[in-house]
C-alpha positions in Angstrom: 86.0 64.7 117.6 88.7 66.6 119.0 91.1 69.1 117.0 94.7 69.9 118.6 95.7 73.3 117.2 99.8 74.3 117.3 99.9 78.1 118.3 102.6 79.5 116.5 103.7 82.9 117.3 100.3 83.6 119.7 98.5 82.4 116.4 96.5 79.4 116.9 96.9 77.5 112.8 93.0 78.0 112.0 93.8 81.6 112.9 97.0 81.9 110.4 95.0 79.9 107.7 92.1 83.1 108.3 95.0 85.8 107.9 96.7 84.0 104.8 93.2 84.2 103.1 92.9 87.9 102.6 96.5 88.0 101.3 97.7 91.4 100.4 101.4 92.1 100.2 103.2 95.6 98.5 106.5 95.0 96.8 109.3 96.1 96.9 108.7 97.9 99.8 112.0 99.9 99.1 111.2 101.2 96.0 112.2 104.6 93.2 108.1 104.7 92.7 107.2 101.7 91.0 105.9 99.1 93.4 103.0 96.6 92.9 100.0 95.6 94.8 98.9 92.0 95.2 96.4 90.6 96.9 93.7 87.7 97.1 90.5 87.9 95.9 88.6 89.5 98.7 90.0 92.5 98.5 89.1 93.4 94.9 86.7 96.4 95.1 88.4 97.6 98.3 89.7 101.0 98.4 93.0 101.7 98.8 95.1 105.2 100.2 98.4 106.3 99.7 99.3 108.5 102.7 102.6 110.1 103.4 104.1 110.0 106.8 102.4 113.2 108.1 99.0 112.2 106.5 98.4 113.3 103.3 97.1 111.4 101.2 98.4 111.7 97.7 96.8 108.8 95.9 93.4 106.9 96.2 91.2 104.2 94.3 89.6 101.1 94.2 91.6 97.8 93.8 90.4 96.4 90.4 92.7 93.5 89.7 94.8 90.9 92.3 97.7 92.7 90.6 98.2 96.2 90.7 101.1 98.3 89.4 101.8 102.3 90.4 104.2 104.1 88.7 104.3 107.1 91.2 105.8 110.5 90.7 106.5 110.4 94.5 109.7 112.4 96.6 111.5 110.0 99.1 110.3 109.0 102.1 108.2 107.1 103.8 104.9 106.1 102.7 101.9 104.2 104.1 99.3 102.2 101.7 96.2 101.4 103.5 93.7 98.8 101.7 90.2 98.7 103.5 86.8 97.2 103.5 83.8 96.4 104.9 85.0 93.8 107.0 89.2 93.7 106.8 91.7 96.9 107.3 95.4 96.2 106.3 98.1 98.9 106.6 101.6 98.5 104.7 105.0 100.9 105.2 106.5 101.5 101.7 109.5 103.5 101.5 110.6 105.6 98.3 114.0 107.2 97.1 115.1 109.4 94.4 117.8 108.0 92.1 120.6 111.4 91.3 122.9 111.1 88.9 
C-alpha cells in the first residue's frame, strides 16, 4: 500500500493533522486584559506563563480546563503566553491596551 501525502506550506497533511491535535489558540490576541485560553485536551495539566516583552513573568499556573478565561490587571503592551509540557512547547504574542476616557 502506498500513501501520497500533499505538502502544504513545507507541511506534509499527516504532519498538519499532528499540529491540529494539540490545538491551543489565545483570543483576542488584541485585547484590554480579558483574553481566553483554549486548547485540546493534551494540554490540560500543562503549565502556562505570562511574560512581558523584557521577560518577566507576571502570571503563572497550570491549565485546568480546555477553556480558560484571565481577567488581567495588565498595562499595555506586548505580552507572550507560553503553554508547556513534557513533550509539546507553544508560544503565543498577545498584545494589551488601556482604554482612557
Amino acid at each position: 500500500v502506498h500513501v501520497l501525502e500533499r505538502k502544504l506550506g513545507g507541511l506534509t497533511t499527516s504532519e498538519m493533522a499532528e499540529i491540529d491535535q494539540y490545538n491551543i489558540s489565545l483570543y483576542p490576541t488584541i485585547s484590554n486584559g480579558t483574553f481566553k485560553l483554549q486548547c485540546s485536551p493534551e494540554w490540560i495539566g500543562s503549565d502556562y506563563y505570562l511574560c512581558s516583552a523584557p521577560g518577566e513573568i507576571v502570571k503563572n499556573g497550570k491549565i485546568l480546563n480546555a477553556e480558560t478565561l484571565f481577567f488581567e490587571n495588565l498595562t499595555s503592551g506586548m505580552y507572550i503566553m507560553t503553554v508547556g509540557n513534557s513533550t509539546n512547547r507553544r508560544s503565543i504574542k498577545l498584545m494589551t491596551f488601556m482604554v482612557r476616557w
